[in-house]
Every structure is written in structure tokens, then in C-alpha cells.
C-alpha positions as CSV (number, residue, x, y, z in Angstrom):
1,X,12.9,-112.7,179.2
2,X,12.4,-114.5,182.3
3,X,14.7,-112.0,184.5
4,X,13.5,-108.8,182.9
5,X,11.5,-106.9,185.7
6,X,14.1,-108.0,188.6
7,X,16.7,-106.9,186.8
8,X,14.6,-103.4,185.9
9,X,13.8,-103.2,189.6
10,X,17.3,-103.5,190.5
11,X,18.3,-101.1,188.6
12,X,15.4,-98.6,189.8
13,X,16.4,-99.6,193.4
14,X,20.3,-98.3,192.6
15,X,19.3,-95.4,191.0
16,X,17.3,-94.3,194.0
17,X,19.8,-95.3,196.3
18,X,23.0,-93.9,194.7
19,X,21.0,-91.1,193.5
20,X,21.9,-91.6,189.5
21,X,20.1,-91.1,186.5
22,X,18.6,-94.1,185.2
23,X,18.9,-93.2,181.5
24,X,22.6,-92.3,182.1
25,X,23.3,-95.6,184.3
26,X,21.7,-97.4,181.4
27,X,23.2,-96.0,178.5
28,X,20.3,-94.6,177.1
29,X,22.2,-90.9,177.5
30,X,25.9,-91.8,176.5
31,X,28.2,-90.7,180.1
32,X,31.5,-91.6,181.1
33,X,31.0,-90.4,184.1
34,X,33.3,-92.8,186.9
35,X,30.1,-93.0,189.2
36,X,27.8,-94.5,186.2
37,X,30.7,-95.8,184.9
38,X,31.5,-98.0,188.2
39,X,28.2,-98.5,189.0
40,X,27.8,-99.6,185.2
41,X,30.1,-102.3,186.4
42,X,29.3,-103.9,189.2
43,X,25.4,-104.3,188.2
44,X,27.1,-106.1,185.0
45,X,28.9,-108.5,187.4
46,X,26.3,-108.9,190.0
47,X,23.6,-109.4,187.5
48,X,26.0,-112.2,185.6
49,X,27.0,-113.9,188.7
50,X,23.5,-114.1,189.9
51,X,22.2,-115.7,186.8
52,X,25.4,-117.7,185.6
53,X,24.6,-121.3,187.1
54,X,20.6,-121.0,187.2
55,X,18.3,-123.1,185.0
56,X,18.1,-120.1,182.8
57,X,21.0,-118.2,182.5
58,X,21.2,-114.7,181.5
59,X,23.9,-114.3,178.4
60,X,26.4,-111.6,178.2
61,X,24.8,-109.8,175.3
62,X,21.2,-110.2,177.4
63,X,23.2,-108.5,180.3
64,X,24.0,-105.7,177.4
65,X,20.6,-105.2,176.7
66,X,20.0,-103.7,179.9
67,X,22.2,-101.1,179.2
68,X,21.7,-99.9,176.3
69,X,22.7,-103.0,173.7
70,X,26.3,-103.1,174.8
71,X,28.3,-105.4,173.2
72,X,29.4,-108.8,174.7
73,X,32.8,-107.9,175.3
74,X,31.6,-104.5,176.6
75,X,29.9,-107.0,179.3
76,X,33.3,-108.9,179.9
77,X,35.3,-105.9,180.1
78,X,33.2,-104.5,183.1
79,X,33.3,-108.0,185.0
80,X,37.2,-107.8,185.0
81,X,37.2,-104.2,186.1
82,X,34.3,-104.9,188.9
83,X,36.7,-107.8,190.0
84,X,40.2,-105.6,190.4
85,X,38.4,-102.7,191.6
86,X,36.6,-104.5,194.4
87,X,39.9,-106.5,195.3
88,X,41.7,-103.6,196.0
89,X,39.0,-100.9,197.0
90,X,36.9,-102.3,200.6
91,X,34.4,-99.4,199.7
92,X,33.3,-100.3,196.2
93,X,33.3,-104.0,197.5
94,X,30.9,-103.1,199.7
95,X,28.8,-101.5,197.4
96,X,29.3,-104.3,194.9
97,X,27.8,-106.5,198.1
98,X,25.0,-104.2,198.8
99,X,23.9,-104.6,195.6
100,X,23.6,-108.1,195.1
101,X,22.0,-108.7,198.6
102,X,19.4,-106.6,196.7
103,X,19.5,-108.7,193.8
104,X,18.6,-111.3,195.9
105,X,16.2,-110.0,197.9
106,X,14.2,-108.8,194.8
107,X,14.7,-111.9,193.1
108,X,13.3,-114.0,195.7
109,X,10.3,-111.6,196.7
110,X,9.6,-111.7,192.7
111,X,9.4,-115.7,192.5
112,X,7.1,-115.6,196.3
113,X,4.9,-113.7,194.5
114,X,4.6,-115.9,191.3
115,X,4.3,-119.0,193.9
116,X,1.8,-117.2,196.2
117,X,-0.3,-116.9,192.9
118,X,-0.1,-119.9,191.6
119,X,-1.7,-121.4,194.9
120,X,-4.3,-119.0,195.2
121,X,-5.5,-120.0,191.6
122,X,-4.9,-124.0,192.4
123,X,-7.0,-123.1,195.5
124,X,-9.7,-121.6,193.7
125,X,-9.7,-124.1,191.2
126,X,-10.0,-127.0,194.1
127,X,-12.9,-124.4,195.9
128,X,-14.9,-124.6,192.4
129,X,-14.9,-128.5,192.0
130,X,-16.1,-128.8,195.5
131,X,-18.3,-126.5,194.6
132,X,-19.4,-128.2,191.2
133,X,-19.5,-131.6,193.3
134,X,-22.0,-130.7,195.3
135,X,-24.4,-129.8,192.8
């Protein structure tokens, strides 16, 4: 999956930053705690709005598989609560924003990285022919 270490580096980031368990925040340890719970929620609708109108979007049941294997509708459900709660609460908005300007930010430095690559190979490659021209 194309989106797979962003989207596990986003998730380390909000761990660290929140101070939460990963393995709770994920699922992996079953917690209905609000703060997981919330948090739970606005990753599933940051992470979907991210990816919903790239070249490879991310499906709702690929979303669940971040946390845990949850269920489609699981996914849905959490989008619709993300949306109420940051329309009427300015701090979980916020946080909600926060979040996917690290999204972004991770996403981006992820892709530099690939590009930044990908011309230091094409480089060398060029370097070699030269090299083999001259010979």
C-alpha cells in the first residue's frame, strides 16, 4: 500500500504529541477511552479526506486497517462524529487541523524523498554512460 508508512508516521507523530498509546489509538488493545476514541476519529477523517480525490485513493476498509481491521461503517461512523464534534467544539477543530497540517507535511517530505532518489540514481546512471563513452 502506497500510503502505508505516512500514514504509520502520522500516527507515531500523534501518539508522541498527544501522549497516547499507540496500540490503544490503533485498536490493537480494545479502549473506549474518549481521548483514543476522539483521536480515533479525526485520524479516520483526516486520513480519508487526504487521500479521497488522489490518483490512488485510500478505501474505507484500508483506512480500517490501520486500526485494527475496523469495519467500513466503523470508518463512516467516525467521519460523521469528527464532522459534528469539530463544528461545534473550536478545540478539537483545532486539533483535527493540527493534524492534517501534519499529514501533509509528512506526506510531502515522504514523496521529496522518493523524488530526491530517483534523481540521484538518473544522475548516476547519466555519470556511468559518460563514463562508458569515454572508454
Amino acid at each position: 500500500m502506497k500510503h502505508k508508512e505516512v500514514i504509520n508516521n502520522l500516527i507515531d507523530w500523534v501518539c508522541e504529541e498527544y501522549h497516547l498509546d499507540k496500540d490503544m489509538l490503533t485498536n490493537r488493545i480494545r479502549t473506549r477511552k474518549q481521548p483514543y476514541v476522539d483521536t480515533r476519529h479525526m485520524l479516520y477523517k483526516v486520513i480519508y479526506q487526504r487521500y479521497l480525490n488522489t490518483e490512488r485513493p485510500l478505501a474505507l476498509k484500508d483506512i480500517g486497517t490501520f486500526f485494527g481491521g475496523q469495519d467500513h461503517s466503523t470508518i463512516i461512523h467516525g467521519i460523521q462524529r469528527a464532522e459534528q464534534l469539530s463544528s461545534n467544539e473550536k478545540e478539537y477543530n483545532d486539533m483535527m487541523q493540527r493534524i492534517a497540517l501534519r499529514l501533509s507535511e509528512i506526506d510531502v517530505s515522504n514523496n521529496m524523498d522518493k523524488r530526491c532518489i530517483i534523481a540521484h540514481l538518473k544522475y548516476e546512471k547519466q555519470l556511468h554512460r559518460e563514463a562508458v563513452a569515454c572508454i
